[in-house]
TIPALUM-943534 format. One record per atom (N, C-alpha, C, CB): residue in three letters; z, x, y. Coordinates in pm, whole numbers, plus 50000, padded with zeros to 5 digits. Glycine has a CB too. Layout:
N
ALAZXY ...
***
This chain:
121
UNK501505183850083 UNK502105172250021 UNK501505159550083 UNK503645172550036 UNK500925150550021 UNK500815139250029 UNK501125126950086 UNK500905139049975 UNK501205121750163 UNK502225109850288 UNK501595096850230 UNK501805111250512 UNK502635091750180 UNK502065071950095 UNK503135063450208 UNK502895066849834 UNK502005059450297 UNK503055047950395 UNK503255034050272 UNK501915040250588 UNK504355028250259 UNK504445017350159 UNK505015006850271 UNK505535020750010 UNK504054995050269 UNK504404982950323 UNK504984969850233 UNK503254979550388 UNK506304965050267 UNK507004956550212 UNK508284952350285 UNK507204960950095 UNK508274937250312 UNK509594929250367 UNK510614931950279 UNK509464913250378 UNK510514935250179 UNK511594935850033 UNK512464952250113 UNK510314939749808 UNK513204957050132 UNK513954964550147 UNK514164968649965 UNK515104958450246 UNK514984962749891 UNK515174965349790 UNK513464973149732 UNK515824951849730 UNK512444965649690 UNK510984970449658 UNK510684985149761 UNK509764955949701 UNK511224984749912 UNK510604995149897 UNK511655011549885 UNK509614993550018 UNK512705005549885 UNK513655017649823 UNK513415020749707 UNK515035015449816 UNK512895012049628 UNK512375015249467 UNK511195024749459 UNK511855001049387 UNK510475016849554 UNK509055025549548 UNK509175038049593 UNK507915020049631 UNK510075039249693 UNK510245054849765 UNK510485064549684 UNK511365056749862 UNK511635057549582 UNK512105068149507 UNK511245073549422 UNK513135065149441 UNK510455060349354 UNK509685067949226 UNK508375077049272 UNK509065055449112 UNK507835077549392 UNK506765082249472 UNK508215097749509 UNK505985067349633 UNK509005096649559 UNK509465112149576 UNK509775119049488 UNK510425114649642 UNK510245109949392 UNK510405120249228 UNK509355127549213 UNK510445112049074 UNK507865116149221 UNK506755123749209 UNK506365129649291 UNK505925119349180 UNK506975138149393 UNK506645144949478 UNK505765146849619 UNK506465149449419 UNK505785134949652 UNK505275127049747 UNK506045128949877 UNK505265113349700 UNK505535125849971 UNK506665121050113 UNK505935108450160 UNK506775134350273 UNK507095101450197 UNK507265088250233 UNK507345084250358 UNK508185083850184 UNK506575072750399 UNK507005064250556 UNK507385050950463 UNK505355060650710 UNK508035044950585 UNK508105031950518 UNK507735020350633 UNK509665029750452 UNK507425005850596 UNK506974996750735 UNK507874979250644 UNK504314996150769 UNK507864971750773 UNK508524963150674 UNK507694949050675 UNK510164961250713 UNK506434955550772 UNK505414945350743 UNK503704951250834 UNK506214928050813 UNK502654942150798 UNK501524946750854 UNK501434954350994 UNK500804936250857 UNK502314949251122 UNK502704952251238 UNK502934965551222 UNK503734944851287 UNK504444966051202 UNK504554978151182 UNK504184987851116 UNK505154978851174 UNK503384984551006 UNK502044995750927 UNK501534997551073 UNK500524987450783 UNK500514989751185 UNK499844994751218 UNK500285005851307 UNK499164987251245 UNK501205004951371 UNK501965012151431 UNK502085025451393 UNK502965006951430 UNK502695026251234 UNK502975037451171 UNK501625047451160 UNK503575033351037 UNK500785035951114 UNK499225044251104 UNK498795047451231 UNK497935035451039 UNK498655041251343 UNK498285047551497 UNK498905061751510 UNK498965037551631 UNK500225061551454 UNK501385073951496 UNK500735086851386 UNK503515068251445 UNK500555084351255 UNK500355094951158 UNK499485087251070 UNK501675101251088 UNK498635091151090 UNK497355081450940 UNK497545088450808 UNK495165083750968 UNK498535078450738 UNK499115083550582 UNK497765089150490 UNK499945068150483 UNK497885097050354 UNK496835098450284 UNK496555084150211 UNK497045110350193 UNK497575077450193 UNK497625066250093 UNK498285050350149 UNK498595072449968 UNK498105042050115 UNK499085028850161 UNK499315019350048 UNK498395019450285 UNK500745020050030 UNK500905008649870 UNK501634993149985 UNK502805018449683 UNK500904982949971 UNK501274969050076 UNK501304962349974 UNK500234962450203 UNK502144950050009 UNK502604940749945 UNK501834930150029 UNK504134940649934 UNK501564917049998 UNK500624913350057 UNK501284899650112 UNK499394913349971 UNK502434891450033 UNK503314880750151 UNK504024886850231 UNK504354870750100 UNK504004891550344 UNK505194898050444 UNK504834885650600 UNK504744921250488 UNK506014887650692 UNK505744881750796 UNK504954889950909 UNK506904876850834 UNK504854877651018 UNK503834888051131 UNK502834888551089 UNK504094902751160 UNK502074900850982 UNK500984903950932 UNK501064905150818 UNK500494912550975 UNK500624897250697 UNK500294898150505 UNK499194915650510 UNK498734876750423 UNK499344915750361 UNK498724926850364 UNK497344923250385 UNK498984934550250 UNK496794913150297 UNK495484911650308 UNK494964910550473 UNK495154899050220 UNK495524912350523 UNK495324912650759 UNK495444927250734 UNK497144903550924 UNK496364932750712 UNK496674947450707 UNK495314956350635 UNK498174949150610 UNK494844955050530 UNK494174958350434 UNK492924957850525 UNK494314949850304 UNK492064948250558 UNK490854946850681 UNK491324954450746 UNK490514933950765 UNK492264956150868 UNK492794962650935 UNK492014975350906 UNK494114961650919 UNK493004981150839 UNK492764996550773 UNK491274999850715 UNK493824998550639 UNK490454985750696 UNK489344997150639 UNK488214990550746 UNK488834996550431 UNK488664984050916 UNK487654984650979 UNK488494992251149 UNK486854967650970 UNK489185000851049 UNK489615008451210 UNK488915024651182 UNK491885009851246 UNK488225030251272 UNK488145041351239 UNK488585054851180 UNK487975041551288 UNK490115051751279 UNK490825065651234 UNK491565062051078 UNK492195070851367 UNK491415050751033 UNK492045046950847 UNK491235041950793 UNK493255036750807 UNK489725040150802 UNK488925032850711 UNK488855040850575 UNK487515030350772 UNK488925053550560 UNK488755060850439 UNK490065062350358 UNK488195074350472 UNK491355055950394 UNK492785059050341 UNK492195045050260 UNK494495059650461 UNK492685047650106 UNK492855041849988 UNK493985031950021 UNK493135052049875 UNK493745019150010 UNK494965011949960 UNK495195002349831 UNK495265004550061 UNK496355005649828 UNK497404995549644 UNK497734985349714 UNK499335003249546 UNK497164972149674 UNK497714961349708 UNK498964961949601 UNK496684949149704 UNK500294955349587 UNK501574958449515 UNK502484944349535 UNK502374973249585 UNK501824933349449 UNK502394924149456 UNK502914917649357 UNK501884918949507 UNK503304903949361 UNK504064896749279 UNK502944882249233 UNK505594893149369 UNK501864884749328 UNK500264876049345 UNK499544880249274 UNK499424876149469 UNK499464875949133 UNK499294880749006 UNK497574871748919 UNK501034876648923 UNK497604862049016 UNK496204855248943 UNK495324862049000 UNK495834839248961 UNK494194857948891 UNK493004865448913 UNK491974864649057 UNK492244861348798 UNK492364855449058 UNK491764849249242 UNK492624855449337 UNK491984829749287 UNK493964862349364 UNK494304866249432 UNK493984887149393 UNK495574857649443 UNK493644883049291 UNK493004905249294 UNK491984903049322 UNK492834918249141 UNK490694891149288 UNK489554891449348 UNK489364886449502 UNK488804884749265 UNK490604885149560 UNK490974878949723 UNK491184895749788 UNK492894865749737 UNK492054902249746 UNK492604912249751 UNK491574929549754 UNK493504908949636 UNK490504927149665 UNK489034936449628 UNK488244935449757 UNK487954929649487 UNK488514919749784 UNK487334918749854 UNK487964922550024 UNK486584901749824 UNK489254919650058 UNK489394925750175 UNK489384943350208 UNK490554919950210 UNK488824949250049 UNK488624962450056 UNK489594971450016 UNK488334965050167 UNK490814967649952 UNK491834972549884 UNK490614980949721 UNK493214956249848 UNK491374995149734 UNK490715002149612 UNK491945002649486 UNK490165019349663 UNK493164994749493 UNK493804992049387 UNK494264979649375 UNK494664999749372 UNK494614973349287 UNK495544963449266 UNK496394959849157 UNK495034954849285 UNK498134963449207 UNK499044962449122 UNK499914946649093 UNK499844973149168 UNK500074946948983 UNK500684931949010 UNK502314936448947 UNK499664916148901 UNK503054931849043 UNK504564929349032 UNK505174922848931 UNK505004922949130 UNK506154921548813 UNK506734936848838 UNK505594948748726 UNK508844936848770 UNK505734954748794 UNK504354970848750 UNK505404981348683 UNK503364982548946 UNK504584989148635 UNK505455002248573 UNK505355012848659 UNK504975007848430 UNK506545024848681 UNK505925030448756 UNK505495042048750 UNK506345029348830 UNK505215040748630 UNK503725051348530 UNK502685047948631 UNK503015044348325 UNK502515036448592 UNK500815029748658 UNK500945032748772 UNK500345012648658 UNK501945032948886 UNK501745030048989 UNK501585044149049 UNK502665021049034 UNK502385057648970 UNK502095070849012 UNK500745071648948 UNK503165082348968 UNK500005067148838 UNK498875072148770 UNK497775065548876 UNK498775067248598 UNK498075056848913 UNK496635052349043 UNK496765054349127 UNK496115040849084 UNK498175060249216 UNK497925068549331 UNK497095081249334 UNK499085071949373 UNK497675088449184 UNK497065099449177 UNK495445101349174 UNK497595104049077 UNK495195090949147 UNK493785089049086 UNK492695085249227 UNK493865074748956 UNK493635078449307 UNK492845074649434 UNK493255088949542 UNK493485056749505 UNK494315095849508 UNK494345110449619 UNK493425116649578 UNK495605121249625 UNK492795116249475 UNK491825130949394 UNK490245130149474 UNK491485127849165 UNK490075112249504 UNK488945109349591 UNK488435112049680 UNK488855102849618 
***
């Protein structure tokens, strides 16, 4: 089974996300911002990471570099999963090396159909 760490200050967003990721049969960590992603990832390097990208401490886009210039997570896929919806912020978002980008509020068709699509990689 599959481990999707999901980063988000939203408590509400990420109880949402948990659920629709365990329906789909997933197992879950959760972080409530970049910090504590890194933490979580030092402890267990998830297959997947869905981040939200305004959080305190550390935004995702810090998080996102992070993860694809540390060794032991450069190859884990991440969903940027925000509410930062212009086109300058997915082409802000690509370029710190994120391999998805969802814009808030998302369906969560899409959001199981591009996890799936980035685990198969």
């Amino acid at each position: 089974m599959s481990t999707i760490l999901i980063v988000d200050d939203s408590a509400t967003v990420r109880e949402m996300v948990s659920g629709i990721l365990k329906k789909g049969g997933l197992n879950v960590i959760e972080a409530i911002n970049g910090t504590e992603a890194q933490d979580k990832i030092q402890a267990q390097v998830p297959d997947l990471v869905v981040t939200d990208i305004v959080m305190p401490e550390m935004n995702g886009y810090e998080l996102c570099r992070w993860i694809k210039n540390n060794p032991i997570s450069k190859d884990v896929p991440v969903i940027m999963c925000t509410s930062k919806g212009e086109d300058f912020d997915r082409y802000w978002g690509m370029k710190q090396g994120a391999d998805a980008y969802i814009a808030k509020p998302f369906r969560p068709v899409e959001l199981m159909k591009t996890i799936k699509q980035l685990l198969k990689t």
